[in-house]
N, C-alpha and C positions, 0 to 999 in steps of 0.2 A: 193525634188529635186533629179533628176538625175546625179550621179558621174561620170566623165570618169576614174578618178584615185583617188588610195587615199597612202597618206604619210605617216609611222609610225613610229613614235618613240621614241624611250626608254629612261627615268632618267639616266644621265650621272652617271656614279659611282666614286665617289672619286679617285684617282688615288695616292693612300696613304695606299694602303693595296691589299692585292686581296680579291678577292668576293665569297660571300658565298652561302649559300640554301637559304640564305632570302634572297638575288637579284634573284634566279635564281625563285625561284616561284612567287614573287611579283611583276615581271615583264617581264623577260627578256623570258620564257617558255612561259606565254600568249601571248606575242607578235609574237612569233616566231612559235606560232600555230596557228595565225589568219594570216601571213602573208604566210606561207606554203600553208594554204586553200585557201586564195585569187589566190594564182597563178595558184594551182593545177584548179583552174576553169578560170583559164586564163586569168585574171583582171589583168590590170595596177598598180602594186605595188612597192616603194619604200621603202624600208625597212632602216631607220638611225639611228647609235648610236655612240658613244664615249666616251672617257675618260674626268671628270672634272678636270683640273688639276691646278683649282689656288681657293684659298680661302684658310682658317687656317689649317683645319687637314694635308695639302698636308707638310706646314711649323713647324708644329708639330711633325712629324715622321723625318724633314730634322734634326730638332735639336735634337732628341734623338737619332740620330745614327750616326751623327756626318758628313754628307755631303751634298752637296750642292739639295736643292730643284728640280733641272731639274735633277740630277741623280735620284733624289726619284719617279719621275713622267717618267721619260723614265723606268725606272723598272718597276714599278707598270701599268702603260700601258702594255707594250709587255706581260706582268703575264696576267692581265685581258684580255686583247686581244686573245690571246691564250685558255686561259679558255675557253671564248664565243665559241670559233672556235671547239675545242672538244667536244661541248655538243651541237654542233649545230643550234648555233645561227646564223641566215641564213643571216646576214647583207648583203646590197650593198653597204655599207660604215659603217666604224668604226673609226673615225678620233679622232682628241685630240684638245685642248682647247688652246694649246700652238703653234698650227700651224699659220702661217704666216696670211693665207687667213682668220683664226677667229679672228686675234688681229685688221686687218687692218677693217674686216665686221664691230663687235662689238664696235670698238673705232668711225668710220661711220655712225652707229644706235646712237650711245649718242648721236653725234656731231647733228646730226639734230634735234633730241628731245630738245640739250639746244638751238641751234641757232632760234626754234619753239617756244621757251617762254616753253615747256613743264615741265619742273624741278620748284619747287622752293628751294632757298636756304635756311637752316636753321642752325642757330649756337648752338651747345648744349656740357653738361658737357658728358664727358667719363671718365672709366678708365682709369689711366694713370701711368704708374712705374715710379716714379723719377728718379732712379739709372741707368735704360735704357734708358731714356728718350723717351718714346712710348707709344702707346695708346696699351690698349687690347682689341681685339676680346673676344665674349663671349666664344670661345673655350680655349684662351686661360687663362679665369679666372676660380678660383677655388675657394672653400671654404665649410662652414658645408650648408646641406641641411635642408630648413627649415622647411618642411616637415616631413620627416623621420629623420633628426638631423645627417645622417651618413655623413661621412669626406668625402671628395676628389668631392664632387657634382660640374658637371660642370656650366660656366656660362647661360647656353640653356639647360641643361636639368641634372635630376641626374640618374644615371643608376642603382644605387641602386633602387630605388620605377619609376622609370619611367617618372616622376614630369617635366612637361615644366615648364624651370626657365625662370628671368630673373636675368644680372647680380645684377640688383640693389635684389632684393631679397636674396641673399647668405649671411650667417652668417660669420661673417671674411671673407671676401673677398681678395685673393694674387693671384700674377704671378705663373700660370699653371709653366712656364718653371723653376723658380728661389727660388721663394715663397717668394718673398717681398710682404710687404702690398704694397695697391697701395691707391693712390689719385684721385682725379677728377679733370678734365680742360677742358675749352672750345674749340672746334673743329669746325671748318664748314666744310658743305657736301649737296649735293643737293638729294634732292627728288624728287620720283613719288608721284603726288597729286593722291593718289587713292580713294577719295574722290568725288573729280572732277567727277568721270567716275561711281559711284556707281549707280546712274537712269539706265544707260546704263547695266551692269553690274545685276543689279534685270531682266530687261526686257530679258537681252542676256541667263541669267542662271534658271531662278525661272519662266518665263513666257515658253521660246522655247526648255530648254531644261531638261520638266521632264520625261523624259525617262533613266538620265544619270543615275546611281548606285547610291540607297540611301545613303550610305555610302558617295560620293562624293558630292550628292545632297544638303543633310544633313549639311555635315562639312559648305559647300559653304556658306545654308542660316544662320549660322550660324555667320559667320565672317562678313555678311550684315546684318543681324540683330542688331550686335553691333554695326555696322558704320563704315565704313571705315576709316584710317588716311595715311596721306603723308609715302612713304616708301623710307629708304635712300638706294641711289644706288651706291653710294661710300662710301671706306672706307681708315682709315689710316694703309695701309702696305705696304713692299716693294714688294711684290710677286702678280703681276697680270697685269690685262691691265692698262696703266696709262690712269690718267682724261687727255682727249686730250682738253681742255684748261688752259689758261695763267691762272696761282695762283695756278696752282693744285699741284706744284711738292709734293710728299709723300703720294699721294693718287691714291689708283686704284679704276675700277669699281667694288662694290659689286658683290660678286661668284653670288650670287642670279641672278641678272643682266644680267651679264656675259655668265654663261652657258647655258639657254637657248635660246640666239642667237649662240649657238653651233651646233642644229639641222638645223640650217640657212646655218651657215659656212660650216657642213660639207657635205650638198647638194652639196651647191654651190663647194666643191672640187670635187665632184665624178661627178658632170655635167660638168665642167671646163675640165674635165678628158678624159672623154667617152661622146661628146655631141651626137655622132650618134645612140647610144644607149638610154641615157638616158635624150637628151634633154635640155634644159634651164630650170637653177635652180627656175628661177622665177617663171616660170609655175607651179612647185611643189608647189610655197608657195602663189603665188599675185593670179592664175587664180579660181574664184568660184567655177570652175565645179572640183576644188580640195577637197576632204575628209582629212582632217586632224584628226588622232588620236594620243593622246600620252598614251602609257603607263607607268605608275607611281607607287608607292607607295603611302600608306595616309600621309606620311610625308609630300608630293609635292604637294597634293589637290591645298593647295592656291596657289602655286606658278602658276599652271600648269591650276588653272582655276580663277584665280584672276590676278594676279600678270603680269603674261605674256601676257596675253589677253591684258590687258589694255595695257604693251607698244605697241603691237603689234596694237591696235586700235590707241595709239596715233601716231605713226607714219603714218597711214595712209592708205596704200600699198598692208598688208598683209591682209590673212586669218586669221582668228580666228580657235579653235577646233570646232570640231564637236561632240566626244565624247571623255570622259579620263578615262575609265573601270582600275581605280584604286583600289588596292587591301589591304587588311591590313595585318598586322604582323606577320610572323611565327616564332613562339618560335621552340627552341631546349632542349626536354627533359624537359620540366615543364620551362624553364627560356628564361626570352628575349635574345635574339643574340647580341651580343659585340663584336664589334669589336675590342677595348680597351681591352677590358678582356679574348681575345681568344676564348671565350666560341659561337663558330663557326664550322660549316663542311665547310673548303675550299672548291670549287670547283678545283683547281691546284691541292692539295692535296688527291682530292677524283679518281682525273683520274690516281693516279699513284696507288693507294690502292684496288679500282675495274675497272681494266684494262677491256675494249670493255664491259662496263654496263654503257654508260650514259643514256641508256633509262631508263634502270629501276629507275634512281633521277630520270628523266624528268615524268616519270609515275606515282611515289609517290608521286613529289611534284604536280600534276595537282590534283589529286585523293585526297589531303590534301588541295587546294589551298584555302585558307585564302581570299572565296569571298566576303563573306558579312559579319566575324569576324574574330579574331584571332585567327590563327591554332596551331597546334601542331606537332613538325617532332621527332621521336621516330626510333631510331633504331631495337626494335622490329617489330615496324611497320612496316618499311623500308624491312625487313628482310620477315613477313607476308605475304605482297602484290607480294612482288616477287617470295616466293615459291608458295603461295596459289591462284594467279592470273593469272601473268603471265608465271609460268612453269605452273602448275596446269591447266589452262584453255586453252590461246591464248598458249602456246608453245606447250601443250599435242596434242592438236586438230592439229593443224597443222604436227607436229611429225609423229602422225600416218595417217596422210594423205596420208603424202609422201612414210611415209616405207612400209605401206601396197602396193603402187603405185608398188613400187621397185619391191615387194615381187611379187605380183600375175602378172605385165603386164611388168615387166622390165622395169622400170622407165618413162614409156609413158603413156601421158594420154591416159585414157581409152576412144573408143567409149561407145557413150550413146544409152542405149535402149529407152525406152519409162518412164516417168516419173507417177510416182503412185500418188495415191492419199495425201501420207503422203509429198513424195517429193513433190508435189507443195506446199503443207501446209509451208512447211519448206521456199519454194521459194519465197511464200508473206510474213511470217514473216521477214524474210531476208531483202528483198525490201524494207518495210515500214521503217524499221530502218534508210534510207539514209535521210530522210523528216525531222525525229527529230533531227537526228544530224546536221543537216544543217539549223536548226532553235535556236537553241542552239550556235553554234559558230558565227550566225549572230547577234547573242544577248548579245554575250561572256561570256555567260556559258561552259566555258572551261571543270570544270571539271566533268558536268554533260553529256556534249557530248561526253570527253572519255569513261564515264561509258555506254554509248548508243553503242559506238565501241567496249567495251571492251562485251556485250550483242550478237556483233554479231559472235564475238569466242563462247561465249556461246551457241550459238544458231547451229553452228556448232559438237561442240564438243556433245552436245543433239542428234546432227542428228548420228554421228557416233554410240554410244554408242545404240541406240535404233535401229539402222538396224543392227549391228553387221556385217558386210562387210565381216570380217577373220568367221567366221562362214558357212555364207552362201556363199562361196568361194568351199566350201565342194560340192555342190550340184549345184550351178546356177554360171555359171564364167558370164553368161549376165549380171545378175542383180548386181550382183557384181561388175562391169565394172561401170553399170549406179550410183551407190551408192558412188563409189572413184570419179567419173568423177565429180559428184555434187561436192561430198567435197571439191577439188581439186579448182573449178570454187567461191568457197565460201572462201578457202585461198586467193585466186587472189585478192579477193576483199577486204578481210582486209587485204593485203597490200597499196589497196589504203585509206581506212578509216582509217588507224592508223598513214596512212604517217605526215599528222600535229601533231604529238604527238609525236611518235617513229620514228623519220626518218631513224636511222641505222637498226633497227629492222626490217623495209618494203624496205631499198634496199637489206637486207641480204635474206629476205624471195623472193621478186624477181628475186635473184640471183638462186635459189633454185626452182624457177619455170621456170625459165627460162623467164622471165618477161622484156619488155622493160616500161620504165614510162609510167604511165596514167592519164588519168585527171580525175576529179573529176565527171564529168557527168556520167563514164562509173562506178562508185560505182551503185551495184544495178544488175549489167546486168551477166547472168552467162553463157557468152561467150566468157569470156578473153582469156580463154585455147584452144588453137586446139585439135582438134583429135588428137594422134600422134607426139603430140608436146611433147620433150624429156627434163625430166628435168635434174636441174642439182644436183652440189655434195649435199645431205641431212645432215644436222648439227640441234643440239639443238638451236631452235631460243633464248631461256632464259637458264640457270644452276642454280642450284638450291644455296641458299649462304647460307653456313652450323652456328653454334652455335660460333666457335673459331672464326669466319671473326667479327661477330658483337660483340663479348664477348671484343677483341681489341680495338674496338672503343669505348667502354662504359670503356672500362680502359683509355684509353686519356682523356675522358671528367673528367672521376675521378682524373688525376693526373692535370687535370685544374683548377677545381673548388678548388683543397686545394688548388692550390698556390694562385688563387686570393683569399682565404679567407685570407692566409695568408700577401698577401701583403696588402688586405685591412684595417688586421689588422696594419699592420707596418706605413703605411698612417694615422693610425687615433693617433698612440700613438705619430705619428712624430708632429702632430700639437694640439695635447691633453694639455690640459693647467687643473691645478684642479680646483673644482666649488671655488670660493670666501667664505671665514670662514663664517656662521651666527653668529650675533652677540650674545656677550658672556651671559654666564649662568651660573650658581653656584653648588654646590654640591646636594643641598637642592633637586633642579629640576632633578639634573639626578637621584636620588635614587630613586623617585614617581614610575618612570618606570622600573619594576618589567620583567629582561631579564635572561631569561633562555636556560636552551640545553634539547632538545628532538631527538629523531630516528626518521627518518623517515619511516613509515613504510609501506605506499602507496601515490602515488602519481597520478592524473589520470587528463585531460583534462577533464574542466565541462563543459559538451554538452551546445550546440549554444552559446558560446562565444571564441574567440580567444583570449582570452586574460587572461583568470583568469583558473587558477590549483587549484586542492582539495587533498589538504594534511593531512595525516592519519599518526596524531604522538604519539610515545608515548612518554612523558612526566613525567613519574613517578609518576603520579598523577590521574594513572585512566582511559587518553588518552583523546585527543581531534581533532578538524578538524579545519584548517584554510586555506581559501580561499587567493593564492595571483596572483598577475595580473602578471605574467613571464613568462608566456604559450611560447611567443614570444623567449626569451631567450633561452626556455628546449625545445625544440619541440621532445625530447624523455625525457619523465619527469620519465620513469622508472630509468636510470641514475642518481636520487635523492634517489632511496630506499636503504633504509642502511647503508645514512650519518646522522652524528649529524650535526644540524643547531641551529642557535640560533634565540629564537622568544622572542616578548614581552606578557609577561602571564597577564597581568592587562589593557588590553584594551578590554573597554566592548562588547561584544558579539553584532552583527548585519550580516541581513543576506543578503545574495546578490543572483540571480539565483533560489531564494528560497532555500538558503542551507545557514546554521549558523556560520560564524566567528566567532574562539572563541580567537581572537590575533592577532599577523602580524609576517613574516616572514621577517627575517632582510637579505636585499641584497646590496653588492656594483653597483655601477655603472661603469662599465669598460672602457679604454677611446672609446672603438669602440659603446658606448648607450647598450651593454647586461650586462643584470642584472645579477648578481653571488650571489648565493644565500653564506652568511659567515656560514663558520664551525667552530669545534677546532682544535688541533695542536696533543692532543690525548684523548683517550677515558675516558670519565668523566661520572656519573652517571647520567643518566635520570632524570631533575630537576634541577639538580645546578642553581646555580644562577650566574648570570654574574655579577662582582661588583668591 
């Protein structure tokens, strides 16, 4: 089918923190590169996003800081809104979830769904705090993870091991906010039958659309495989859209719900706004010959290709997606990103630290992006790609473009003589590059298309170095004229091939040529430049960012990670209760077990297991080895050499890994699950007995 336009957009972000590298490459940089290229080729594009600003974490952050929820969401808006805007997030609208025209759309959308029979109602137990008298959200329940056993695991997921929970699943389960145990009691709440709609749903996803990203393909048939169930679309809080029928008072629509009739609402504000421009919102979302894409995380899969399709089919009216080029997870530094836990590179923060470098995130995170698995963002790296790439390559090349330009023709481009044999070689290599990479962003391979742009600074900086221009400057000022004139003609153009990528980067370098905007057809063509045409002031397009800039930020992440180690210790001792006594025993039985103190005198991780250490002790008896499972615990088991520990010397020998236990190493269990290997108090002979 033939589009005349297409809609984009982006996972609303929590409006309860600002935003970090993991939105900006999981979404908000892909989006914002495919909507650049659309235009630059002069396609009818709507570009929408905004603030989530009602569901738990919003009410979460209101009570830990002690004010009212609409201050925490007008904050956290204008912070994230600004963010997007310095890194060049090219919105036509950026609206919020708390706006008039979303409460009245969204409460609109329900109302026809229940007056349509579409909902059913269902009554079921929740948690519930007696002392507050409320039900809890899964974010706001807490308890031990049953998984990994560590404290403070939320109701929806633990962030310790990564574990999607449910609340009923949590060990001691209490009020996030208070830490009362809580109870169950029966609640009613209406549902989407998504059930109903799964025929439709296989044929709409698994039949017409296998071209979407395995990853999203994948999760999809995977949630239809199991079969669909009814999903609740209200909940009991006080913070959101209220159920706009009779019986509902204390209930609003589920955020799930909610926010995405956001990219609805905040059309319909920006069309409401500027209809001469941009037309009827309707047309963006009811007319066929509309492309809808949203860009997402895998968090949003279902929501964004289950969930919302289906209201959006039962309603009637609208579009459905076309495609949702979702992307998975970028860690920071070896560890998932937390928002809870800090362990984050803001975006706010990163624009006040490296002042005029949003390209260079914007480059790293594309060049990293977490397409088809989970990435990794590394301040080395970070540091790496910007010296080694782009000074290195796209800033070199261009650099002495200009300043040779300066040097031999006084800042004019040069006339061109006749072009050789190599310069055309250069000239098709060049050319061909525009085909792949415009096959590549039509496919939303992002970060392989910037690597295709990032080939054509190469492919320039090749051309310099191998004709040597300040050389033959000496002898032939022609040829030398023709040789800048090319180069010059090949800047031009990776400003337009970098502009979806580096926008600040390609108007600075335009500026510098003297450049007015191009479009996308004229990539390829090496007649940007006039004869004669004067450019302007020359500056370093990239600076190189030294050892001390990134040595800083790896000390922030260090002075993070102790403190949430330490607060999670504090969390876990605050709700640590001891194991219950085993029942009783007599003297008889504990004497059998023959416990002793040895030195440790090597300690070492036994290859392919994670979980068991090979201990070299001496004992006063000759020496021995005893395999124990702590690995987990000591992840530097050298920190054990040259303590006295205490083992049991009469448990018979068996071996594990192929290597011989000759006993067991006595540990406590600490309240946070790390084993502590027991010592003595002071230095006792190798052998003693424990008694």
């Amino acid at each position: 089918m033939t589009f005349q336009r297409t809609l984009v957009t982006t996972a609303l972000p929590y409006a309860n923190g600002p935003v970090h590298i993991g939105h900006l490459a999981g979404v908000y940089v892909p989006a914002d590169i495919y909507v650049r290229y659309l235009r630059l080729k002069g396609e009818n594009v709507l570009f929408v996003g905004g603030s989530d600003e009602h569901g738990v974490p919003v009410t979460i952050r209101a009570r830990k800081e002690g004010i009212t929820t609409q201050e925490v969401v007008d904050r956290y808006h204008n912070i994230i809104k600004n963010s997007f805007e310095g890194f060049g997030i090219s919105f036509d609208v950026y609206s919020r979830t708390t706006s008039k025209i979303h409460h009245q759309l969204a409460s609109d959308f329900f109302r026809k769904l229940y007056d349509e029979g579409k909902f059913v109602e269902q009554t079921s137990e929740q948690f519930y705090d007696p002392e507050t008298q409320e039900f809890l959200t899964d974010r706001n329940i807490r308890g031990e993870c049953p998984r990994c056993h560590a404290a403070g695991a939320y109701g929806d997921q633990c962030e310790k091991c990564g574990a999607t929970l449910s609340p009923d699943e949590l060990i001691n389960p209490y009020n996030a906010i208070n830490g009362n145990p809580l109870t169950k009691k029966e609640t009613k709440h209406w549902y989407l039958p998504l059930d109903q709609y799964q025929q439709w749903l296989e044929e709409w996803i698994l039949q017409e659309h296998k071209e979407w990203r395995p990853n999203v393909y994948g999760q999809c048939k995977s949630w239809l495989d199991g079969g669909l169930r009814p999903r609740a679309v209200t909940r009991d809080l006080d913070w959101g859209i209220p159920v706009p029928v009779e019986g509902a008072e204390g209930k609003v629509l589920y955020v799930w719900f909610d926010a995405p009739i956001g990219y609805i609402s905040n059309t319909k504000e920006l069309c409401d706004a500027k209809p001469e421009h941009f037309g009827n919102w309707e047309t963006w979302w009811k007319d066929p010959s509309t492309r809808l894409i949203h860009f997402i995380g895998k968090d949003n899969i279902v929501f964004h290709c289950i969930v919302f399709p289906t209201m959006l089919k039962a309603e009637g009216s609208y579009i459905v997606p076309d495609n949702v080029p979702s992307n998975e997870f970028l860690n920071l530094e070896g560890d998932k990103i937390s928002t809870s836990r800090n362990w984050a590179v803001w975006l706010n923060e990163y624009l006040v630290d490296f002042p005029d470098k949003q390209d260079v995130l914007r480059y790293v995170l594309t060049a990293n992006a977490p397409e088809t698995k989970d990435n990794d963002f590394t301040w080395a790296d970070f540091q790496a790609r910007n010296n080694n790439e782009l000074v290195a390559i796209y800033g070199n090349f261009v650099n002495r473009a200009l300043v040779l330009t300066k040097k031999y023709f006084d800042g004019k481009v040069p006339a061109v003589g006749t072009f050789n044999e190599y310069d055309q070689a250069t000239i098709a290599e060049f050319q061909n590059v525009k085909a792949e990479v415009e096959k590549l962003l039509n496919d939303f391979r992002f970060r392989d298309a910037q690597k295709e742009a990032m080939n054509l600074a190469r492919i320039g900086n090749k051309y310099l170095a191998d004709t040597e221009p300040w050389k033959i400057a000496k002898t032939d000022m022609d040829r030398t004229a023709t040789i800048l004139h090319l180069a010059l003609q090949i800047a031009a153009n990776l400003s337009v091939a970098f502009e979806p990528f580096l926008p600040f980067s390609s108007a600075k370098l335009r500026k510098m040529l003297s450049m007015s905007e191009l479009k996308w057809e004229e990539l390829g063509n090496i007649n940007l430049l006039q004869e004669g045409q004067e450019l302007g002031e020359v500056s370093l397009l990239f600076e190189k960012i030294e050892d001390a800039t990134i040595q800083a930020q790896l000390d922030r992440l260090a002075n993070i990670k102790a403190a949430n180690e330490e607060a999670e210790k504090q969390e876990a001792l605050k709700n640590w209760k001891p194991v219950e006594i085993k029942e009783n025993t007599n003297i008889d039985e504990f004497v059998k077990m023959d416990i002793r103190v040895a030195t440790v005198i090597d300690c070492q991780p036994v290859k392919k297991s994670d979980r068991l250490l090979q201990f070299r002790l001496d004992d006063g008896m000759g020496g021995r080895t005893i395999l124990s499972g702590i690995a987990q615990s000591y992840p530097d088991p050298s920190v054990l050499i040259g303590k006295q520990v205490l083992f049991i010397a009469n448990f018979p020998p068996r071996k594990m890994m192929g290597i011989e236990s000759q006993g067991m190493i006595l540990s406590a269990v600490d309240a946070d699950g790390k084993l502590v290997v027991t010592t003595v108090t002071a230095q006792v002979k190798n052998g003693s007995q424990v008694g």
